[in-house]
C-alpha positions in Angstrom: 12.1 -12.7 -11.9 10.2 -12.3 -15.1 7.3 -9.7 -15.4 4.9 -12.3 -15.5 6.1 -13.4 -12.5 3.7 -13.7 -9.2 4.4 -10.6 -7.0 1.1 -11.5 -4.2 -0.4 -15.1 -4.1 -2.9 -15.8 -1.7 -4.6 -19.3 -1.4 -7.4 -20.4 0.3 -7.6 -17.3 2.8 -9.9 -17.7 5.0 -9.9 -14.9 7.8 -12.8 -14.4 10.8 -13.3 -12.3 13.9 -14.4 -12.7 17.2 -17.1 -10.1 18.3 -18.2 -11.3 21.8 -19.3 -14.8 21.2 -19.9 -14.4 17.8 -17.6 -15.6 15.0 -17.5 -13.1 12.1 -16.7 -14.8 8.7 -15.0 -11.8 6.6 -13.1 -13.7 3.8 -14.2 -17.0 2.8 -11.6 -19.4 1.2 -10.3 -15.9 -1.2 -7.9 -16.7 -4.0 -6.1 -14.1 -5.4 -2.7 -13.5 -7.5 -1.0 -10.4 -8.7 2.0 -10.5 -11.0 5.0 -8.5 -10.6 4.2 -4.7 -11.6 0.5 -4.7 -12.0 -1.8 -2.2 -10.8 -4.5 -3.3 -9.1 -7.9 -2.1 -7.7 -9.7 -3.0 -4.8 -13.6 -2.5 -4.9 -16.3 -3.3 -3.3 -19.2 -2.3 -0.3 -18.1 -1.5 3.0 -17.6 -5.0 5.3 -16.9 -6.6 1.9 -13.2 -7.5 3.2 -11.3 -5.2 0.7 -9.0 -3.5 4.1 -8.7 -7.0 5.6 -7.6 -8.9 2.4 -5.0 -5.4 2.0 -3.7 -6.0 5.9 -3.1 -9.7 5.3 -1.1 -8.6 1.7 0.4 -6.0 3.3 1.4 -8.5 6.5 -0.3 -6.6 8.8 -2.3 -9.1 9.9 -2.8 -12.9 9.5 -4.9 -15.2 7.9 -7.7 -17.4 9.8 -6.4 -20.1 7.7 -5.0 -20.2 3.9 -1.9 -18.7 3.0 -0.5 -15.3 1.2 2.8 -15.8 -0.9 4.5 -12.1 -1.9 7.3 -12.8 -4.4 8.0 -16.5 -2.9 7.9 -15.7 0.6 4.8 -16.9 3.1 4.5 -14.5 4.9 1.4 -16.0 6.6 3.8 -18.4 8.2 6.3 -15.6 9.5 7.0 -15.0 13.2 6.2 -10.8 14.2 9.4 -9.8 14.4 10.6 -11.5 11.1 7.1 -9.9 9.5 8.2 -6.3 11.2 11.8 -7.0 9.2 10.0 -8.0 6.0 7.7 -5.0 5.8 10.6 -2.5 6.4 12.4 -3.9 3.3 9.5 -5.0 0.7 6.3 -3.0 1.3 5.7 0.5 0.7 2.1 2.2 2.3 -0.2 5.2 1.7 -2.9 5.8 3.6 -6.2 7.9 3.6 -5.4 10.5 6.0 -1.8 10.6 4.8 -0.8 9.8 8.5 1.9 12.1 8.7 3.7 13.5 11.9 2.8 17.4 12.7 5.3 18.4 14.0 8.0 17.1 11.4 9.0 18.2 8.3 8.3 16.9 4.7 11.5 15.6 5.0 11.5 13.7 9.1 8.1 12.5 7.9 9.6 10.9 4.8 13.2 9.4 6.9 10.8 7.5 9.4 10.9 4.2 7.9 14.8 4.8 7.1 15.4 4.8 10.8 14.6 1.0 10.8 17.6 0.4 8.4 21.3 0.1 9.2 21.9 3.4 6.8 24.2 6.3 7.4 22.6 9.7 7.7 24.1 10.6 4.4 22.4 7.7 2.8 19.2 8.3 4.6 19.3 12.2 3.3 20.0 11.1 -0.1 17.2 8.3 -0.2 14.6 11.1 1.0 15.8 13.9 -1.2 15.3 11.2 -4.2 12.1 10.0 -3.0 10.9 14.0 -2.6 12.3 14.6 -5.9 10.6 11.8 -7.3 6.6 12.8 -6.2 7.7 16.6 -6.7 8.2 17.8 -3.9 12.0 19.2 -3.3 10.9 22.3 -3.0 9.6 21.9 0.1 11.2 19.6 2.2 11.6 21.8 5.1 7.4 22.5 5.7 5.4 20.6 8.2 2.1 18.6 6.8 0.3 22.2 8.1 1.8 23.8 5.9 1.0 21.9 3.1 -2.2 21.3 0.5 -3.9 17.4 1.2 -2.4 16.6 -2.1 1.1 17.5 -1.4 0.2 16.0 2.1 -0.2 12.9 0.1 3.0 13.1 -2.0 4.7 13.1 1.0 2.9 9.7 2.5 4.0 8.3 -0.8 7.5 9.6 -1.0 7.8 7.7 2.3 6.2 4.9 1.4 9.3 4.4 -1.7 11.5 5.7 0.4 13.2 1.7 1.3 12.9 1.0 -2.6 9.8 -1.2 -1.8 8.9 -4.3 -4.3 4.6 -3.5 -3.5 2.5 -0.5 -2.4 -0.4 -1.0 -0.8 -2.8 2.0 -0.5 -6.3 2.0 1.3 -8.3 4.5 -0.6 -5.2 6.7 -1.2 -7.7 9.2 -2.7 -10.4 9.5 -0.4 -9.7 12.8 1.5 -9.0 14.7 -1.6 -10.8 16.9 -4.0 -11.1 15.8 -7.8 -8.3 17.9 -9.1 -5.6 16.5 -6.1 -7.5 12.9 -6.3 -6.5 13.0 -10.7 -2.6 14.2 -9.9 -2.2 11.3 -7.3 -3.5 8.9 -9.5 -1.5 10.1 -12.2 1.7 9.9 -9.8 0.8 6.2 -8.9 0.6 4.9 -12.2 4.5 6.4 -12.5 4.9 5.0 -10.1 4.4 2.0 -11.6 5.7 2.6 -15.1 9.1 4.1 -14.3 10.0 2.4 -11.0 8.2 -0.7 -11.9 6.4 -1.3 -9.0 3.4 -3.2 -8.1 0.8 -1.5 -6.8 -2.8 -2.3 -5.0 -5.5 0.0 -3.9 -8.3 0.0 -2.0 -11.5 2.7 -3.0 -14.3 3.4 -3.4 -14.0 5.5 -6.3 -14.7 4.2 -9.7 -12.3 6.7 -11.8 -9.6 5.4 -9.8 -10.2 2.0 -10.2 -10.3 2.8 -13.7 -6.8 3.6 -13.5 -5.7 0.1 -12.5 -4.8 -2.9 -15.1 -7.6 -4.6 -13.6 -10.3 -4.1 -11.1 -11.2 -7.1 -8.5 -14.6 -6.7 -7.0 -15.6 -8.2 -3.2 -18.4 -8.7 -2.1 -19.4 -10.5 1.5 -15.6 -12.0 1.5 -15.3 -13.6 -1.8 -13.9 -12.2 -5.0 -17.1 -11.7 -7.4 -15.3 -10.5 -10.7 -12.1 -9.7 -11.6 -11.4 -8.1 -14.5 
């Protein structure tokens, strides 16, 4: 697969919710592609569909109607437990509260989604020792998330999500419970990230100066794409 190859393609997506007898519209026939190691920012008001269009990318959640492609495979059409399978091997995801564990270590927190795969403990250690290594963060492997900064409690949700060798991240408002100093490191991180691991990346925020980060920005705005730049 080239680099200018697709890595998301979604077409026509159309996705709604029932609230009581109501019908909420929240993305209106979306189109959307993103090739294979772009970065890629999310932005737009709250109830714009930014999380929703994320979940259906991410496969955490279906389309309405339309379909979403990620490197050739509709996932759209995918039964749950083949969509369970595929997000094991193929996405990667960081979240805004970091959503780790309390009571395990750097380390438990970052084997979780190894536990899914048919790996040997010795390949599990040596896949989280890597992934630790890689956000900087060997040093303490053995401390629980209370015992750590929000940042590093960050670089732990992200060691995790690389831990399977993902082909995307997906990350909703990976920045948003940090200060500017911890907010500038993971963003620094993320683009690595992208540049030595060659990963493709797409985040969800609020924040201009990380959008700024990304190759290009896509705005929303009451379920369609307004700009993309």
């Amino acid at each position: 697969m080239t680099d200018s190859a697709k890595c998301v393609d979604v077409r026509n997506v159309h996705k709604s919710f029932r609230r009581g007898s109501e019908v909420v519209d929240v993305l209106n026939g979306l189109n959307l592609t993103v090739n294979e190691g772009e970065f890629v920012g999310l932005m737009g008001p709250s109830g714009s569909g930014k999380t929703t269009l994320l979940n259906l990318i991410a496969g955490l959640d279906r389309p309405t109607e339309g379909e979403v492609f990620v490197r050739g495979e509709m996932i759209s059409s995918m039964t749950e437990s083949q969509l369970a399978s595929w997000r094991t091997r193929s996405i990667g995801f960081v979240f805004q509260f970091y959503n780790l564990l309390p009571v395990l270590t750097a380390f438990r927190n970052v084997e979780l989604p190894l536990l899914l795969l048919p790996l040997s403990a010795a390949e599990r250690k040596k896949q989280v020792l890597t992934a630790l290594d890689i956000v900087g963060l060997s040093e303490r492997l053995h401390h629980r998330p209370g015992q750590l900064s929000g940042g590093q409690q960050q670089r732990v949700g992200i060691a995790r999500a690389i831990v399977t060798d993902p082909s995307l991240i997906v990350a909703d408002e990976p920045t948003g419970a940090l200060d500017s100093k911890s907010a500038d490191e993971i963003l620094d991180l993320l683009g690595e990230l992208r540049k030595s691991l060659h990963k493709t990346i797409i985040i969800v925020t609020h924040d201009p100066r990380a959008a700024a980060r990304a190759d290009r920005e896509i705005h929303l705005d009451k379920g369609q794409l307004v700009t993309a730049q």
